[in-house]
C-alpha positions as a printed Julia matrix, in Angstrom:
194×3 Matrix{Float64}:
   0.0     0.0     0.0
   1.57    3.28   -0.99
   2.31    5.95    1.58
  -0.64    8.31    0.3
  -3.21    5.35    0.67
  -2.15    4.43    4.56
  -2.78    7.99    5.12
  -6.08    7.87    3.7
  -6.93    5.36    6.65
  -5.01    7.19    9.07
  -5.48   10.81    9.79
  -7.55   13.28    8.18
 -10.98   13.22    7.14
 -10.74    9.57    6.03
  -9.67    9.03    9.43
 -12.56   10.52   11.09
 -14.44    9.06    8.64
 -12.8     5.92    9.97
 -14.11    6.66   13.5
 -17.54    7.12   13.21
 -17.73    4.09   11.12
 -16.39    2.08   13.74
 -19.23    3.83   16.27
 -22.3     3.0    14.29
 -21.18   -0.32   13.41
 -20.43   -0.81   17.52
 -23.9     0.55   17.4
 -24.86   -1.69   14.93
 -23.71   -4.53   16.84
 -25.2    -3.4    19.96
 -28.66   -3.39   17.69
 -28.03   -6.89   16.48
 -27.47   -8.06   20.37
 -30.62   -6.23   21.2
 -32.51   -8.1    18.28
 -31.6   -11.61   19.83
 -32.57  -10.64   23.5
 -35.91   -9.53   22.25
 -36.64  -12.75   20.15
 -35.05  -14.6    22.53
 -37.51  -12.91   25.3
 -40.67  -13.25   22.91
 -40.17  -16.96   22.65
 -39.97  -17.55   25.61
 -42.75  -15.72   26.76
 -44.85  -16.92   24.46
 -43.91  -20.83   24.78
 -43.25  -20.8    28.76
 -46.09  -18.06   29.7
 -48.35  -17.79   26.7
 -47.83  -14.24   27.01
 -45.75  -13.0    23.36
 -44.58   -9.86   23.72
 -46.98   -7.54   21.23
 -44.46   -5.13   20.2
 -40.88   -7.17   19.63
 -41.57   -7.48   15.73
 -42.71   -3.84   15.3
 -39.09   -2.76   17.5
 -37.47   -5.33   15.66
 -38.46   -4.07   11.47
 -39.2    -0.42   12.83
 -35.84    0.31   14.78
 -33.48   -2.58   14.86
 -32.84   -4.46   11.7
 -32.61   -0.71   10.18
 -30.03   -0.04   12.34
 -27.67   -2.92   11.99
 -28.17   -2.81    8.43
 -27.35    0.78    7.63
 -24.84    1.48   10.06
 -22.54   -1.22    8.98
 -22.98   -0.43    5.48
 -20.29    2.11    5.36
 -17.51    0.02    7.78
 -18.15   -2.84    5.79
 -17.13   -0.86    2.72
 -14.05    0.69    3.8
 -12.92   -2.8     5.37
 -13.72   -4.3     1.77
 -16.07   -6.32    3.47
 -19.02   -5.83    0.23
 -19.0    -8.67   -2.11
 -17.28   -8.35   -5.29
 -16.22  -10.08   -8.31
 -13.04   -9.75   -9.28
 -12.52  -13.02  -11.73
 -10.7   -10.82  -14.39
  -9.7    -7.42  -12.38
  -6.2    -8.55  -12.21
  -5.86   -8.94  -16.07
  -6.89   -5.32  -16.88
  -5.09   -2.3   -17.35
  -4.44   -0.82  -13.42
  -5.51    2.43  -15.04
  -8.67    0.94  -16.14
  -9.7    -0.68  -12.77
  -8.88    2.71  -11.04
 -11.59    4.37  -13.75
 -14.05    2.11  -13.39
 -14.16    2.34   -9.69
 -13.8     5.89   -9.7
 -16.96    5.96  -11.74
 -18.67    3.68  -10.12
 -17.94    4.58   -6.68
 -18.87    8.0    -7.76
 -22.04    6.79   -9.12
 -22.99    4.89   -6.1
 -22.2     8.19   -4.24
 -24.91   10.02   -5.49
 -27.5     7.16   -5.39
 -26.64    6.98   -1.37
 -26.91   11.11   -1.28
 -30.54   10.51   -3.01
 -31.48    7.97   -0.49
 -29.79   10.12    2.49
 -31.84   13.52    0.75
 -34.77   11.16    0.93
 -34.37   10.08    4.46
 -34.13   13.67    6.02
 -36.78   14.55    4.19
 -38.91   11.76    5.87
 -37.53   12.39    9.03
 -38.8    15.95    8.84
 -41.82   15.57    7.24
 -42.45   12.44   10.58
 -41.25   14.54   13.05
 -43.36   17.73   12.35
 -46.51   15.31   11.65
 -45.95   13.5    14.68
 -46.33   10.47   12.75
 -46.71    6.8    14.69
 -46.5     3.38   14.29
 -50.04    2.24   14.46
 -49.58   -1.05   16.09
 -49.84   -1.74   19.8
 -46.84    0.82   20.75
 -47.72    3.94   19.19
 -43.86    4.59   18.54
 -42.46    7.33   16.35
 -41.47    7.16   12.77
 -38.92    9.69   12.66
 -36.09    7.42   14.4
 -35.79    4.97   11.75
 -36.06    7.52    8.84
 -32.84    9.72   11.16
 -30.77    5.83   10.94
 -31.48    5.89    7.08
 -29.92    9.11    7.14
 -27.19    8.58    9.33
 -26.29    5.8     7.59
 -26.32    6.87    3.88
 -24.74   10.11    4.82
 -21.58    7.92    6.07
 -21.94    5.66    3.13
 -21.91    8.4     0.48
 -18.83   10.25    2.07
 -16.63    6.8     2.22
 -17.9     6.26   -1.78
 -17.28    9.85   -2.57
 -13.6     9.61   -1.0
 -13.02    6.37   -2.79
 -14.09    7.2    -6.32
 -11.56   10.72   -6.12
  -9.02    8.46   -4.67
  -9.59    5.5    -7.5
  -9.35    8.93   -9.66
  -6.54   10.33   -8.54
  -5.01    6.61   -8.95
  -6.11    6.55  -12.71
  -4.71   10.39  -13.17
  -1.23   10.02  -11.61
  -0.62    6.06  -12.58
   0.27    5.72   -8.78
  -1.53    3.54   -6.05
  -3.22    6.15   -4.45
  -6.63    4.12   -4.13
  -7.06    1.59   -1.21
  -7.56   -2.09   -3.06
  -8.55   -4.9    -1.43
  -6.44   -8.08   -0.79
  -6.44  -10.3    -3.68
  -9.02  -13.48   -3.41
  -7.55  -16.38   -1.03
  -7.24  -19.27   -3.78
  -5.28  -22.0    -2.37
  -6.76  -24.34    0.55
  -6.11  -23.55    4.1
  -5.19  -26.25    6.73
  -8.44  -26.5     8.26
 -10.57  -25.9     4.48
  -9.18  -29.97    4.01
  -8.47  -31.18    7.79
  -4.81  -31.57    6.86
């Protein structure tokens, strides 16, 4: 990795960029713990006292599952944890790669901003309405629009730094851009119990 792409993950905004990822994916862990507790505490209620709990699905879809899913979206990406294919990426031209994922980050960049745009303007229009679940707990909408946004917001600022840096890369020839490993091919000891 060149010395301009470790300092992409090191200080400056990438780096804060870097923090707060790792906070709403903590967050988003802390959601996905919460998620099993509640099932966990529904089943049981419901097999042991015959007494579900009304509201764990509506907490659950409404709240939780939003959270873990779009506040690990934007840590997964800048740990190349998002699945890609990458049969032939090592027989094109480096400065090819580089523009393609400069475009294509960049165009996934402004699909996230739509979606963020979209969210706050949910959030608003919830809030000021005073909108509610209408199930059993008349809970707010507003939260789970604000974790759209919270999460797409990250998202499109770690695709937006990735497609200028995958630019940048294509421009100058030099490894500027943050790859990701190349795909494990051979077997590991314990793929083959050897």
């Amino acid at each position: 990795m060149s010395n301009l792409a470790k300092t992409e993950h090191q200080g400056g905004f990438s780096g804060l960029l870097a923090r707060l990822e790792t906070l709403t994916v903590s967050l988003a862990s802390v959601a996905l713990v919460a998620i099993m507790l509640v099932v966990t505490a529904d089943v049981s209620m419901r097999y042991i006292l015959h007494r579900p709990l009304g509201w764990s699905y509506d907490l659950i879809g409404t709240y939780l599952m939003v959270c873990v899913f779009f506040f690990a979206l934007s840590d997964t990406l800048n740990h190349h944890g998002h699945i890609a294919i990458d049969v032939f990426i090592h027989a094109l031209p480096k400065r090819f790669i580089h523009l393609s994922l400069a475009v294509g980050f960049a165009l996934s960049a402004v699909l996230l901003a739509m979606i963020a745009y979209q969210g706050w303007y949910r959030t608003v229009s919830a809030y000021t309405a005073h909108n509610l679940i209408s199930v059993t707990m008349p809970w707010p909408t507003w939260p789970s629009y604000f974790l759209i946004v919270v999460g797409s917001v990250l998202m499109t600022l770690r695709l937006a730094l990735r497609a200028v840096a995958h630019a940048a890369s294509c421009i100058t020839g030099r490894e500027i851009a943050d790859m990701p490993p190349p795909p494990i091919t051979a077997p590991t000891e314990s793929e083959h119990g050897t």
